[in-house]
C-alpha positions as CSV (number, residue, x, y, z in Angstrom):
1,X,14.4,-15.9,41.0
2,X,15.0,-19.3,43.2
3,X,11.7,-20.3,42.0
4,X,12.3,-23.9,39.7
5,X,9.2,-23.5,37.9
6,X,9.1,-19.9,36.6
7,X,12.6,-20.5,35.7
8,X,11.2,-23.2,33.6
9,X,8.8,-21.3,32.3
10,X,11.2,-18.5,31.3
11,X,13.2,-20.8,29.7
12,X,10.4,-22.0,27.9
13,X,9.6,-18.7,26.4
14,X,12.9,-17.7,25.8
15,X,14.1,-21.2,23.9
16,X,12.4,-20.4,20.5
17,X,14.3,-16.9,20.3
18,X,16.9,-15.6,21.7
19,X,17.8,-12.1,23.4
20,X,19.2,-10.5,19.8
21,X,22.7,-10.4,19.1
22,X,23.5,-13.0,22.4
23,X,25.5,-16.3,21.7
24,X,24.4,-18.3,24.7
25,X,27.1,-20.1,26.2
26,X,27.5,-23.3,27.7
27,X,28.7,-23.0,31.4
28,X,32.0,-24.9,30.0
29,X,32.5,-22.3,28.3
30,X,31.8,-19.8,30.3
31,X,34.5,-17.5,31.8
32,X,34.7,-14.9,34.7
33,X,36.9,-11.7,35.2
34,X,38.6,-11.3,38.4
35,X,38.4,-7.9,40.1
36,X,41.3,-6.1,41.6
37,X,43.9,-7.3,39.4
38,X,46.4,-9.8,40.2
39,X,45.4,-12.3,43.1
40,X,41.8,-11.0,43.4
41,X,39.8,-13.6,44.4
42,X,36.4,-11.4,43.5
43,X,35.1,-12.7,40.1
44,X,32.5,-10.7,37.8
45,X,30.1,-11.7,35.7
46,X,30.7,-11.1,31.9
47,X,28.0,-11.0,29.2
48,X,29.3,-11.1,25.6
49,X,27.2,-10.0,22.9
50,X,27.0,-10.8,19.1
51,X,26.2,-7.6,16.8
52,X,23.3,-8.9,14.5
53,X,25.9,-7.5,11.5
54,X,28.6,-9.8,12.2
55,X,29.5,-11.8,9.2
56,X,26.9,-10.3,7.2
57,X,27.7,-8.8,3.5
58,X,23.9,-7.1,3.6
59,X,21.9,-7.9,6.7
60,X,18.2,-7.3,6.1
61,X,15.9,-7.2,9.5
62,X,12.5,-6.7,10.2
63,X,12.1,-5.3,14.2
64,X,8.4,-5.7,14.6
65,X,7.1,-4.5,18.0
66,X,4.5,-7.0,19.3
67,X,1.2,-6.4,21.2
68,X,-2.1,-4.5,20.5
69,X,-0.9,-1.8,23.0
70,X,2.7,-0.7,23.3
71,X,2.5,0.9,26.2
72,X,1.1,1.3,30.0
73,X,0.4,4.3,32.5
74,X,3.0,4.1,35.0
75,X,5.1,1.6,33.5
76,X,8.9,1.6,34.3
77,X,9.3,5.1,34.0
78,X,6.2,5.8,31.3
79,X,3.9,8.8,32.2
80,X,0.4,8.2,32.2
81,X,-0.1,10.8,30.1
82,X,2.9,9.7,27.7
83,X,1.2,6.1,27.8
84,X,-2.3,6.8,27.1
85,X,-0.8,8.7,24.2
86,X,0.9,6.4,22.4
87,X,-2.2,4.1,23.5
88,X,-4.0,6.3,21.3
89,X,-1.4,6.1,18.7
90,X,-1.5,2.4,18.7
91,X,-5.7,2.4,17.6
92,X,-4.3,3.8,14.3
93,X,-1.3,1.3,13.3
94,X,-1.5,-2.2,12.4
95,X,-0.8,-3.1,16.4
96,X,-4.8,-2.0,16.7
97,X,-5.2,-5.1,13.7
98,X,-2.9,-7.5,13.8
99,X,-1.7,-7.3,16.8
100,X,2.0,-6.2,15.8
101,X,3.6,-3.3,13.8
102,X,7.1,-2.9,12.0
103,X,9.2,-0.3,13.8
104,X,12.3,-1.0,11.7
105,X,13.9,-2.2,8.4
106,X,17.3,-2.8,8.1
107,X,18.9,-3.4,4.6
108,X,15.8,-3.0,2.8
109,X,15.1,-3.6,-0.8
110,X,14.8,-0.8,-3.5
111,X,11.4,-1.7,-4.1
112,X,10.5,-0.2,-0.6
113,X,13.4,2.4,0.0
114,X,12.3,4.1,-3.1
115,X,8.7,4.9,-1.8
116,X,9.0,8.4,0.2
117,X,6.1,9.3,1.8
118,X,6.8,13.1,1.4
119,X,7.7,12.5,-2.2
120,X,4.8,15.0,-3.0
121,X,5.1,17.7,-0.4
122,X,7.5,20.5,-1.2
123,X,10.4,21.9,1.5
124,X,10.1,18.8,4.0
125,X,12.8,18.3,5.9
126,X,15.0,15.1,6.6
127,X,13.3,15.5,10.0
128,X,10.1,15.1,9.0
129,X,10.6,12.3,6.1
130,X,11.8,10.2,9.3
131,X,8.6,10.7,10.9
132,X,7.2,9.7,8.2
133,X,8.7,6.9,7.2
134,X,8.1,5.7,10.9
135,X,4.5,6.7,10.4
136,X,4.4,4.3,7.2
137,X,6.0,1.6,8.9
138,X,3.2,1.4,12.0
139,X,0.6,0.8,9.4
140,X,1.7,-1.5,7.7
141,X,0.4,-4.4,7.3
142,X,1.9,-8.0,8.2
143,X,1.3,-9.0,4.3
144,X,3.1,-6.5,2.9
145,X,6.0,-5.8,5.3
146,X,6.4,-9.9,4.2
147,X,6.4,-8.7,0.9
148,X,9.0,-6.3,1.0
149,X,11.1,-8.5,3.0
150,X,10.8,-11.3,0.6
151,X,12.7,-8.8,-2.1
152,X,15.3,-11.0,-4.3
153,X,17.1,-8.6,-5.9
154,X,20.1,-8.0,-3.7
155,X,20.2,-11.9,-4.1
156,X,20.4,-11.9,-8.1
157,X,22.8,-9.6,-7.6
158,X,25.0,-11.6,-5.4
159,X,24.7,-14.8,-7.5
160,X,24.5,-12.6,-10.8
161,X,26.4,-15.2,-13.7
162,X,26.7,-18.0,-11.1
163,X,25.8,-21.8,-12.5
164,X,22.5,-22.8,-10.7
165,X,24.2,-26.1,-10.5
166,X,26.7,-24.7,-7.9
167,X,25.6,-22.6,-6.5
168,X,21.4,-21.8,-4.9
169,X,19.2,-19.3,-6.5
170,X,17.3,-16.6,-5.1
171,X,13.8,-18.8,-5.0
172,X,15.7,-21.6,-3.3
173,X,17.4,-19.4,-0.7
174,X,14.3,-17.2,0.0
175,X,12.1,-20.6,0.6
176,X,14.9,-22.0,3.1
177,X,14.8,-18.5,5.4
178,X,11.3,-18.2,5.0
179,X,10.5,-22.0,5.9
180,X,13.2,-21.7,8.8
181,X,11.8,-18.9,10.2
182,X,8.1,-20.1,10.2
183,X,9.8,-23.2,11.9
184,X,11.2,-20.9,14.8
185,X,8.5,-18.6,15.0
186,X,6.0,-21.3,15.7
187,X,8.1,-22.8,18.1
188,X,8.1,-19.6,20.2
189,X,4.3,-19.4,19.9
190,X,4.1,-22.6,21.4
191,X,6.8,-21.9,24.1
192,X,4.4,-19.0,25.0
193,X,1.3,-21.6,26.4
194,X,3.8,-23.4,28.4
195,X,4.5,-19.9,30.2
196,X,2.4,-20.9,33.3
197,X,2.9,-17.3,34.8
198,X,1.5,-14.2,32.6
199,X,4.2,-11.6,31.7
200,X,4.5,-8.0,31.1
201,X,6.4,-7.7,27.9
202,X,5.3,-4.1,27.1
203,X,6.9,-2.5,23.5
204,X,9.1,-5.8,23.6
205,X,10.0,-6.9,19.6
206,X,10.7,-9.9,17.5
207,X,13.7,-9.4,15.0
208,X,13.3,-11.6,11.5
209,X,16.9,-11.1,9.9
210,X,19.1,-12.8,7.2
211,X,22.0,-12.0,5.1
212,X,20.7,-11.2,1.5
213,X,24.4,-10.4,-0.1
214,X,26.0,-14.1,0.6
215,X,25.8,-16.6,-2.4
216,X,25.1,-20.2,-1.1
217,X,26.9,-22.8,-2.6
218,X,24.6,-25.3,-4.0
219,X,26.3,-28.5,-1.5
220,X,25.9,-27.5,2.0
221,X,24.4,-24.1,1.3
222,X,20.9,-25.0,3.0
223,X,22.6,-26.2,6.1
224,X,24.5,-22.1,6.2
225,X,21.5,-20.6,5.3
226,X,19.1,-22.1,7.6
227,X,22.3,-21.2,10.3
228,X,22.1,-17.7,9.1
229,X,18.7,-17.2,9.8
230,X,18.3,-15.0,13.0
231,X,14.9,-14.6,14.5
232,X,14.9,-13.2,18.3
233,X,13.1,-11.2,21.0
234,X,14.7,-8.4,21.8
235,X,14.3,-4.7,23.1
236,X,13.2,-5.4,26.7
237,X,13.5,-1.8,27.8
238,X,9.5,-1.6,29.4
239,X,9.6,-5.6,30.2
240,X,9.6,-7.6,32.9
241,X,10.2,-11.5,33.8
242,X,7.6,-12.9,36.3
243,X,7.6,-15.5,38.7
244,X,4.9,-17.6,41.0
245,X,6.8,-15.7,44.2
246,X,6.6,-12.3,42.1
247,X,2.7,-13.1,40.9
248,X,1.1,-14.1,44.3
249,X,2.4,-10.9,45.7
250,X,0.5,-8.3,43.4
251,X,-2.9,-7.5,44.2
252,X,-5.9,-8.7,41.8
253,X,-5.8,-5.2,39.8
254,X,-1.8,-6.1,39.0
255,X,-2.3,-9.5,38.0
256,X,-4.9,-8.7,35.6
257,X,-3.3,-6.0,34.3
258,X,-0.5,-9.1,33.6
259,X,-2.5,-11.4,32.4
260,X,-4.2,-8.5,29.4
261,X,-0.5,-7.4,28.0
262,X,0.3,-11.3,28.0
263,X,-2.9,-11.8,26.1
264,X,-1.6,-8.9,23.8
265,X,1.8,-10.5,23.4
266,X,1.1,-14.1,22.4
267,X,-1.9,-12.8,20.2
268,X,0.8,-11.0,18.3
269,X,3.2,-13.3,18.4
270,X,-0.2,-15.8,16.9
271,X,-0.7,-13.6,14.2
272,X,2.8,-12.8,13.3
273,X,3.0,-16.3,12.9
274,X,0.3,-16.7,10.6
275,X,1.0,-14.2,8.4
276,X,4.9,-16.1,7.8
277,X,2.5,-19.0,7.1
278,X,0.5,-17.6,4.5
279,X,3.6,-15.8,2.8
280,X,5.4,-19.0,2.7
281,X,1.9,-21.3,1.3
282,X,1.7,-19.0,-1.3
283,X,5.0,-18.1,-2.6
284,X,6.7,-21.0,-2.0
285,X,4.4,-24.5,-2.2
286,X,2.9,-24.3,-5.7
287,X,3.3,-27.9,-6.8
288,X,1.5,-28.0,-9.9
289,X,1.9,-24.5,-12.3
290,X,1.0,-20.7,-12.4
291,X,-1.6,-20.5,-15.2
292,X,-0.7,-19.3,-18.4
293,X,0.5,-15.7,-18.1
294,X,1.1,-13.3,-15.1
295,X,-0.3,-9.8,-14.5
296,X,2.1,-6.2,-15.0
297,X,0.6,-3.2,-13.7
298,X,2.1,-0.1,-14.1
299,X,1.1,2.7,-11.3
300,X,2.4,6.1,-10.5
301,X,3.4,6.4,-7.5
302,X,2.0,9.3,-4.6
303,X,2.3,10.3,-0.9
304,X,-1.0,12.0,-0.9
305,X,-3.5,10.1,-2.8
306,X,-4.0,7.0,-4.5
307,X,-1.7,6.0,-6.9
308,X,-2.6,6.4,-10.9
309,X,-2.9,3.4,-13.0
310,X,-0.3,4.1,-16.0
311,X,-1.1,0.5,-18.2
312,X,-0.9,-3.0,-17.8
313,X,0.1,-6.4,-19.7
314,X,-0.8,-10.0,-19.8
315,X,2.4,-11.6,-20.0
316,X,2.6,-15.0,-21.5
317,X,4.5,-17.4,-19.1
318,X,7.0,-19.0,-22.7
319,X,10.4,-18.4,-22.4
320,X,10.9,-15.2,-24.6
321,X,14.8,-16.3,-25.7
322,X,15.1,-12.9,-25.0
323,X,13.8,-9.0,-24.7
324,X,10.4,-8.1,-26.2
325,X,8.5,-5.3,-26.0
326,X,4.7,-5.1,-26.4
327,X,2.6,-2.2,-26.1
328,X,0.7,-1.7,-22.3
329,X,-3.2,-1.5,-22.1
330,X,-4.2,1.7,-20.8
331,X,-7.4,1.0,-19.4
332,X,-10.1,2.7,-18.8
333,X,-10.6,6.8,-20.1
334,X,-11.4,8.0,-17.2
335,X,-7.5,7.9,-16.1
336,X,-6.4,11.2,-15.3
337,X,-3.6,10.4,-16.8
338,X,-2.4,11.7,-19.8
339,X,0.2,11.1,-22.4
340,X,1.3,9.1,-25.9
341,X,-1.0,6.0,-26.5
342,X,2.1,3.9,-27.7
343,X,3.2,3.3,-24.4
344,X,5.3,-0.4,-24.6
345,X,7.0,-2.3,-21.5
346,X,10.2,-4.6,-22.4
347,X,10.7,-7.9,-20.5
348,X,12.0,-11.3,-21.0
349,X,10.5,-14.6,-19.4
350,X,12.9,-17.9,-19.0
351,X,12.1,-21.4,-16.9
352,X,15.0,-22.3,-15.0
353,X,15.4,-26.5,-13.7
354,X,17.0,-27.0,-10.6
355,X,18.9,-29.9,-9.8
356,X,17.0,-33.2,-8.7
357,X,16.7,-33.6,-5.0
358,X,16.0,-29.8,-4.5
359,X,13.0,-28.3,-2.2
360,X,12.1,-26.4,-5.8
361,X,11.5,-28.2,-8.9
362,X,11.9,-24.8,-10.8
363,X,10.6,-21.6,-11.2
364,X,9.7,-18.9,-14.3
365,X,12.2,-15.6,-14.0
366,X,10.3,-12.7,-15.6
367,X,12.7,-9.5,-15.8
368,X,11.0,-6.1,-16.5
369,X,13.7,-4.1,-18.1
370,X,12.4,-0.9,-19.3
371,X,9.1,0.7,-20.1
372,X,9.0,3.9,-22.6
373,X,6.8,6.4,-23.3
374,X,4.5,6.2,-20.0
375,X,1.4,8.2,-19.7
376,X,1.7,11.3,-17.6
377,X,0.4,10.9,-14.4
378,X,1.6,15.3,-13.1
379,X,0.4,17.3,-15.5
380,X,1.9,20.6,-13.8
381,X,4.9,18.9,-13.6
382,X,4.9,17.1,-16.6
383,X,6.2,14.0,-15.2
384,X,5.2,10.9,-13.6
385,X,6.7,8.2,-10.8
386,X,6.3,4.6,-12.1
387,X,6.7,1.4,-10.2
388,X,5.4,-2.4,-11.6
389,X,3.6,-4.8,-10.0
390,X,3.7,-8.5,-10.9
391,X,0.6,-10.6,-9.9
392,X,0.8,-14.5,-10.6
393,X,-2.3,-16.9,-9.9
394,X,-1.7,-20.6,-10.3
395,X,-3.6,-22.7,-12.6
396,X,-5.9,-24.3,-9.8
397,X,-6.4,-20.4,-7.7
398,X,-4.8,-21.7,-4.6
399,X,-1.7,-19.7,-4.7
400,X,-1.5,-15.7,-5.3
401,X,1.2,-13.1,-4.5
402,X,2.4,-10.1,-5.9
403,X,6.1,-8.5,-6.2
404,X,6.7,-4.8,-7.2
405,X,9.5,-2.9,-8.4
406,X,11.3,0.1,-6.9
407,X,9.7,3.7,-7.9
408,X,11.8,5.7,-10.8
409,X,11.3,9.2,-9.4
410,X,10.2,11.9,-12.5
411,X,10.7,9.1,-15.4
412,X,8.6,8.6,-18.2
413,X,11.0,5.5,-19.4
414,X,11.6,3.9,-16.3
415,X,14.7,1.5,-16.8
416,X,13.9,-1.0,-13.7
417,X,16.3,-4.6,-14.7
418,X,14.7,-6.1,-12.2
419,X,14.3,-10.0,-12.3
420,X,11.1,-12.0,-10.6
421,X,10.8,-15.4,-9.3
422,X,7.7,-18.2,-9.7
423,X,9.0,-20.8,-7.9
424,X,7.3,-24.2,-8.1
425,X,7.7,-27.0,-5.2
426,X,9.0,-30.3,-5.6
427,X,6.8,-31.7,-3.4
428,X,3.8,-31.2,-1.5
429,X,3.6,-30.6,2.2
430,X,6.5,-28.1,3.3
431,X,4.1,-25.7,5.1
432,X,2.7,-28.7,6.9
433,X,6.5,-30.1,7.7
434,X,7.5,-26.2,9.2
435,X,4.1,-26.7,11.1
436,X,5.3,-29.9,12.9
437,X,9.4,-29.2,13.4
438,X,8.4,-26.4,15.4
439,X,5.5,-28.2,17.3
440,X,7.9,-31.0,18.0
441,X,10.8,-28.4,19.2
442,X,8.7,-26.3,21.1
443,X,7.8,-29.7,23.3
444,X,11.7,-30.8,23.1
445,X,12.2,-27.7,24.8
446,X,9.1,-28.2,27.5
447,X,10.8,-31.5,28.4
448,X,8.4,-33.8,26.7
449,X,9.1,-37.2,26.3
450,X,9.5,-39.0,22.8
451,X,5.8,-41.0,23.3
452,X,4.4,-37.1,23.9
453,X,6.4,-35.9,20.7
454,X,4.7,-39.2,18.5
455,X,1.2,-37.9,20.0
456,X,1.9,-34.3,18.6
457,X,2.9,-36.0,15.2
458,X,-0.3,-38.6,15.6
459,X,-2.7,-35.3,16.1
460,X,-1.5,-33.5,13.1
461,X,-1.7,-36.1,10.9
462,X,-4.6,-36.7,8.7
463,X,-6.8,-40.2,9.1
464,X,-5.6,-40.5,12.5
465,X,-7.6,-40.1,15.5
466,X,-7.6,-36.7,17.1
467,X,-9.2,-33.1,17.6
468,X,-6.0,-31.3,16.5
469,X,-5.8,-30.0,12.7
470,X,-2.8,-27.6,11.2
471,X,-4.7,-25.0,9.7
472,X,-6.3,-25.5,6.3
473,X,-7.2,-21.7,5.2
474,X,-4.6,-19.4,3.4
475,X,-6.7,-16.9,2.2
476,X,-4.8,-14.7,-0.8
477,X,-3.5,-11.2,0.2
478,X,-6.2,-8.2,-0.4
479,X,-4.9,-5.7,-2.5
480,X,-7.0,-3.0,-1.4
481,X,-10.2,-3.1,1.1
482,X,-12.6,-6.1,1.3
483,X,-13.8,-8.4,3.6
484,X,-11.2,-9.5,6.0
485,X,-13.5,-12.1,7.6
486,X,-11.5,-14.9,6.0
487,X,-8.3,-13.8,7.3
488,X,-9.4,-13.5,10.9
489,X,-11.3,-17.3,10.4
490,X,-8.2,-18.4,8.9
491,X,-5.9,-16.6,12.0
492,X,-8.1,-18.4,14.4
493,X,-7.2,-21.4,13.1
494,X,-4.0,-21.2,13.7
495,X,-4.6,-19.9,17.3
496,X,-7.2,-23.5,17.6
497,X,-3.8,-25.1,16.4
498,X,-1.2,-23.6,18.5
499,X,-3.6,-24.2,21.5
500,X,-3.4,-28.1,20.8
501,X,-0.1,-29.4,20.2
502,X,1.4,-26.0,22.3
503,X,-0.4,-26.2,25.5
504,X,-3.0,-24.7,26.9
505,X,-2.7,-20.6,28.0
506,X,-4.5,-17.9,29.4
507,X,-3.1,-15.9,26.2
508,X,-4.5,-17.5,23.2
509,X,-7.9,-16.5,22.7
510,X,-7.9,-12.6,23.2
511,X,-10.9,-9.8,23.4
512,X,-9.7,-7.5,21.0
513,X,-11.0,-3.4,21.1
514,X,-9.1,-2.6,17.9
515,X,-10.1,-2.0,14.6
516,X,-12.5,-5.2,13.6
517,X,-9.8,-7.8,14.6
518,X,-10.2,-10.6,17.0
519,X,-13.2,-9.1,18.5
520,X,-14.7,-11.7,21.5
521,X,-13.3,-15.2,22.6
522,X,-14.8,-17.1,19.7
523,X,-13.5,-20.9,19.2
524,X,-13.5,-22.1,15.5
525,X,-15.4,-24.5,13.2
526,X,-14.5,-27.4,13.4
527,X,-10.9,-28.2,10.8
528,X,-11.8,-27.6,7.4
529,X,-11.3,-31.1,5.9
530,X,-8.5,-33.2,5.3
531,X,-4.6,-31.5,4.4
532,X,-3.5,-31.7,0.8
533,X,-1.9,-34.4,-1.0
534,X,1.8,-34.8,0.2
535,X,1.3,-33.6,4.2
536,X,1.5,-37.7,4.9
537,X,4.8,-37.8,3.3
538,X,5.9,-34.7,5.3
539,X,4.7,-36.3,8.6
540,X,6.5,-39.2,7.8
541,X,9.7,-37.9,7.4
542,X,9.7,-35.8,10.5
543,X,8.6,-38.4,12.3
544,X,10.9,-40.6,11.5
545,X,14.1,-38.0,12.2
546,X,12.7,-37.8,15.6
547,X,12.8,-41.4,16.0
């Protein structure tokens, strides 16, 4: 652009994530082609791109389009009519909500692949189940596409009779990638507020990816897998990169319009954030234990009503040395579901130590084998279409999550094998250590000095003199409905954050039309109280690598 500031500024927004599937180059490395053959003296520019796949045994990639809207009347080469349409698409996917929306999944787990949203309507067409797949992606929401993408069992089966002392487990690897990519994913949220100059990124995405069919040897393998990790901006078809020259030039209608999808794009980017946060406080920084047992449900499932509750289980977390079966709970009578009462589920429950010096300390494997004789949840048909979901609570109610099986189409004795992890930290204070890597690289990148880096680590520490808190709210996932005035509370608190140790921006606090989230410009309460045992230690050692 010949303009040294918006260049900065670009670089600033572009140093957290990368375009996807480019391996930047240093200009040592760079080379040129020379047009005309031999003796041409006319050099051209050559990009070289890096497929995503490359080196992968099972890539597995979220593409999540960012931004309340997706799309703007007149925009490189978008009717109006064509944009205020899929404006009025947006109000009904989880863009309208949270601000972003999966329009992709690469490589994903049985557990999800298995759930066809025309399961239940007779003679639809390939066609149409694409549509409607797409359709279920754009509402779903950021907890659950987390969920799904958080699905270990391609792992187990890569590691499947490996020693745990060689070689990491599924729990270890999972918490590395997810830990990694908070790390990079804040960092771009704070490269956004040093953006001086509001951009137009309109139906731009964010790609979260990693290889889930690649054992990692125990020494060394969280160095590779952290390497593996790819998250990057991509898809820049509707986009644009603006500079000061480019800004002053537009008239007051323009730069408005710039400064509202900018808004939309860092309050996606805010919440996309947040929501990596919460998945990773509650799966994966448990210090102490998960209660006594764990919750099986057992649910038919349907494209075109709720699904039917087949039984449930209370399953004692004590190493089982083995299958057992037990007989499921069938609940209430007023199930519509009908069948034998002697309906049993088969699983087996073990506690597996990792080596000492690990991020985990352990965690409880439950495998759900089988179940046999389920209740019948189509009478016509005489069938039913089971899945399993696992809910564990820890002892003290912090942490919650839930895993879920694939769905065995027409089976009364579903045979699933698949294997669940309760991982438990080793330490306190990860989610907190993610929070300040990626403060302190998003400044590195910003050109901040070390004395500006050691005020970033200062504010976020607790006892120490400052206005800046990491956020202190994780609110568990809703299953279904509810209040979500905690989550926005807790969102805004990471927005309160992000403003602090990122930099100021005219796209943090957002006025929000959609549906009930982020309405008005409202700044927070002030930090909930001091972080929990083991964030000192955390700060610490950050600290001190940056020194």
């Amino acid at each position: 652009s010949g303009d040294a500031a918006a260049a900065a500024s670009a670089a600033a927004a572009s140093s957290a994530a990368a375009p996807a599937g480019a391996t930047p180059s240093s200009p040592s490395s760079s080379g040129a082609l020379l047009r005309g053959g031999t003796g041409g003296s006319d050099k051209v520019e050559l990009l070289v791109l890096r497929n995503l796949f490359d080196g992968c045994e099972k890539l597995r990639m979220l593409d999540i389009k960012i931004g309340e809207k997706t799309a703007s009347p007149g925009w490189k080469g978008k009717s109006s009519v064509r944009a205020l349409y899929q404006q009025f698409r947006d109000n009904f996917t989880n863009s309208a909500c949270e601000g972003f929306r999966l329009a992709g999944f690469n490589g994903a787990p049985e557990s999800f692949s298995s759930q066809d949203p025309l399961l239940d309507v007779p003679g639809a067409t390939p066609a149409y189940a694409k549509k409607a797949r797409r359709i279920m992606f754009s509402m779903m929401p950021g907890a659950s596409m987390f969920e799904y993408f958080l699905d270990t069992q391609d792992y187990n089966e890569a590691v499947k009779g490996k020693n745990p002392r060689d070689t990491l487990m599924a729990a270890e690897v999972f918490e590395i990638t997810l830990h990694e990519m908070l790390v990079r994913l804040l960092e771009l949220a704070c490269a956004c507020r040093h953006v001086d100059i509001p951009q137009k990124f309109v139906g731009s995405s964010i790609g979260l990816a990693f290889d889930v069919g690649k054992a990692r040897p125990r020494v060394g393998g969280e160095k590779s897998a952290r390497e593996a990790c790819r998250v990057h901006i991509f898809d820049w078809g509707r986009s644009e990169i603006n500079t000061f020259e480019t800004h002053k030039s537009l008239s007051e209608a323009e730069q408005h319009n710039r400064d509202l999808y900018w808004r939309y794009y860092v309050g996606g980017v805010d919440r996309l954030t947040w929501e990596a946060a919460r998945t990773y406080y509650h799966h994966f920084c448990n210090p102490g234990s998960w209660g006594k047992s764990v919750q099986v449900t057992i649910y038919d499932f349907d494209s075109l009503k709720s699904d039917d509750f087949l039984g449930s289980l209370e399953v004692e977390l004590t190493p089982t040395n083995g299958k057992k079966t037990e007989k499921l709970q069938h609940g209430s009578s007023s199930s519509s579901c009908t069948g034998s009462p002697e309906a049993t589920l088969t699983y087996s429950v073990e506690c597996v130590k990792f080596p000492s010096g690990g991020r985990l300390r352990e965690t409880w494997r439950i495998t759900l084998h089988e179940a046999k004789n389920l209740p019948i949840a189509d009478v016509s048909a005489r069938k039913s279409d089971p899945y399993a979901i696992i809910t564990a609570t820890s002892t003290d109610k912090k942490y919650s999550f839930e895993q879920r099986t694939g769905v065995k189409v027409g089976e009364l004795n579903p045979a699933w094998e698949d294997t669940f992890d309760l991982p438990i930290a080793s330490e306190g204070g990860r989610l907190e250590e993610a929070l300040l890597i990626g403060a302190c690289r998003a400044r590195t990148a910003a050109g901040c000095s070390m004395s500006e880096l050691q005020e970033v680590s200062n504010d976020i520490t607790p006892g120490a003199s400052h206005s800046v808190s990491p956020p202190t709210l994780w609110p568990a996932v809703r299953t279904s409905g509810g209040d979500k005035s905690e989550d926005e509370t807790a969102a805004l608190q990471m927005v309160d954050y992000l403003d602090g140790v990122g930099g100021s921006s005219a796209g943090v606090h957002r006025e929000r039309s959609g549906a009930g989230a982020w309405k008005g410009a409202a700044k927070l309460m002030d930090p909930l109280g001091a972080m929990r045992a083991g964030f000192q230690a955390a700060s610490d050692r950050v600290s001190s690598a940056f020194r």
